[in-house]
Phi, psi and omega in degrees: 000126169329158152232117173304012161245001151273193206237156201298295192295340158266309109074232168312300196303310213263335173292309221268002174271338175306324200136171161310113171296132136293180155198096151299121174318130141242122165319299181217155177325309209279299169307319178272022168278316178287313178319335202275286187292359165256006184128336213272153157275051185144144186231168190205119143287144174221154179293302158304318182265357154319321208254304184332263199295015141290327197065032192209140172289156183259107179224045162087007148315300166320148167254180138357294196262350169272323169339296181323291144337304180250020156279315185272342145308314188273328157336263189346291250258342204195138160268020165293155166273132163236154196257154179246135145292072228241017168065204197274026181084343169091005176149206178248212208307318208270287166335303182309302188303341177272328173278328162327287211302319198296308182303279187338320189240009070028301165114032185268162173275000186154147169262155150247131177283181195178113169302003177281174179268190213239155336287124168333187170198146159304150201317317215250004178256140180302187189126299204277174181214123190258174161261176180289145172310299222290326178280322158324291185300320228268353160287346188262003150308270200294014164286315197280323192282354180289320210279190191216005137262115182332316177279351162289116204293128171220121198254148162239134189256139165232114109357355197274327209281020183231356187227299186236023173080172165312329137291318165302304157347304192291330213267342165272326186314300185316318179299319195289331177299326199272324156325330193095028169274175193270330181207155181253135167228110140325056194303138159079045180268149191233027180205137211289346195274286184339295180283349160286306177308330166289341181279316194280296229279346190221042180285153184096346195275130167296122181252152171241130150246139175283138159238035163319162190257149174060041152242216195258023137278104186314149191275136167234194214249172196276349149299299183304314182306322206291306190275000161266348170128019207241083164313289202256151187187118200263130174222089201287350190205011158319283183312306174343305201298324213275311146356298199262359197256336190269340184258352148309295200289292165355286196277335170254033175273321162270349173289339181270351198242340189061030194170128202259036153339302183289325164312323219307314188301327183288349187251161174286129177276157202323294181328305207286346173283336199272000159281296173286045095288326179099017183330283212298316177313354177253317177321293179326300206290334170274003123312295194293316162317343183271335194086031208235000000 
């Protein structure tokens, strides 16, 4: 159990001081309510299913302010620490410092920056284009003098290794970290000797593996990660996915059928939603407020 009287980002240190973090995609607030009662210790906002669950692909469409927006809802929503997705920072150096603060009183435990250039691609798509390590650093510089509580994580995503190889990967984590970033995530790696070689080339460094689905990373699991050097381990749309392929099948049982009859066994019932929300506790306190 969290403890709420530390600060979100202390937190976050204190789940990945622990063991291997899971870090389940929450969609919505309501999903990362669940991740909570079922157990998991830390939630991820992701930017892909921000822009998805949008109606828009994630190429750097959303702004600021919606990103923000649904950092502090689903915060508000869970005493899990939750990590952001925060795209290339939303501009440059200058810029970053306004999104650190915004995440940051939003109520998230920490952001990751990610080195393409603006407009982004998703990680695991061709395509992509990095900036110089030097324009990098110098956003996760004004990332660390922006926030204002010491435990908020500012992760640096490096993008390189799909565009300029493998080594350029290994050789900006080591810049950005001598930058003050807390932890590195290694996008697109594409094999289990890969990402243990990358864990040996940067030891001691708070590590992320993406385990995204249908890309170039074999999935492997939070033990195997675990024991190659990897703290945190992203499974950013799992649910999403599954979410949105149960809710395809749903409309179109129902469009053939004129009835959601056949669903009934697959959905969650009024009762077990109104138990994760804490329904009677609001019944309750508002009575009392009533005198009643």
């Amino acid at each position: 159990m969290a403890n709420p009287s530390l600060s979100p980002g202390r937190r976050l240190r204190e789940a990945w001081s622990a063991g291997p973090v899971a870090l389940p995609g929450v969609f919505n607030p309501f999903v990362a309510k669940m991740a909570e009662q079922i157990g998991f210790r830390a939630v991820y906002l992701s930017g892909g299913a921000l822009s998805a669950g949008n109606g828009v692909p994630d190429i750097g469409l959303l702004t600021l302010t919606e990103f923000v927006q649904a950092a502090q809802l689903t915060a508000s929503a869970t005493s899990l620490p939750l990590i952001c997705d925060a795209d290339t920072g939303f501009g440059e150096a200058l810029n970053v410092e306004r999104t650190v603060r915004l995440f940051e009183t939003a109520g998230a435990a920490g952001i990751h920056l990610e080195d393409q250039e603006f407009p982004k691609r998703c990680g695991h798509l061709s395509g992509k284009a990095v900036v110089s390590a030097d324009a990098m650093a110098a956003k996760i510089r004004a990332a660390v003098a922006a926030k204002r509580d010491k435990d908020f994580v500012i992760m640096a995503r490096t993008d390189a290794k799909g565009v300029n190889g493998f080594d350029d990967a290994v050789r900006r984590a080591k810049i950005y970290l001598d930058a003050g970033a807390d932890a590195i995530f290694p996008e697109a790696m594409e094999t289990r000797e890969e990402f243990a070689q990358f864990a040996k080339c940067v030891p001691g460094a708070i590590l992320l593996a993406n385990m995204t689905e249908f890309g170039k990373s074999p999935l492997l699991d939070v033990a195997t990660l675990g024991a190659l050097g990897y703290r945190l381990i992203l499974f950013p749309l799992t649910a999403f996915r599954v979410a949105m392929k149960a809710a395809e099948d749903t409309l179109r049982d129902l469009y053939a059928n004129g009835t959601q009859k056949a669903s009934l066994p697959k959905m969650q019932t009024r009762q077990e939603l109104y138990d994760l929300l804490g329904y009677t506790g609001y019944e309750a306190r508002d009575r009392a407020y009533f005198g009643q």
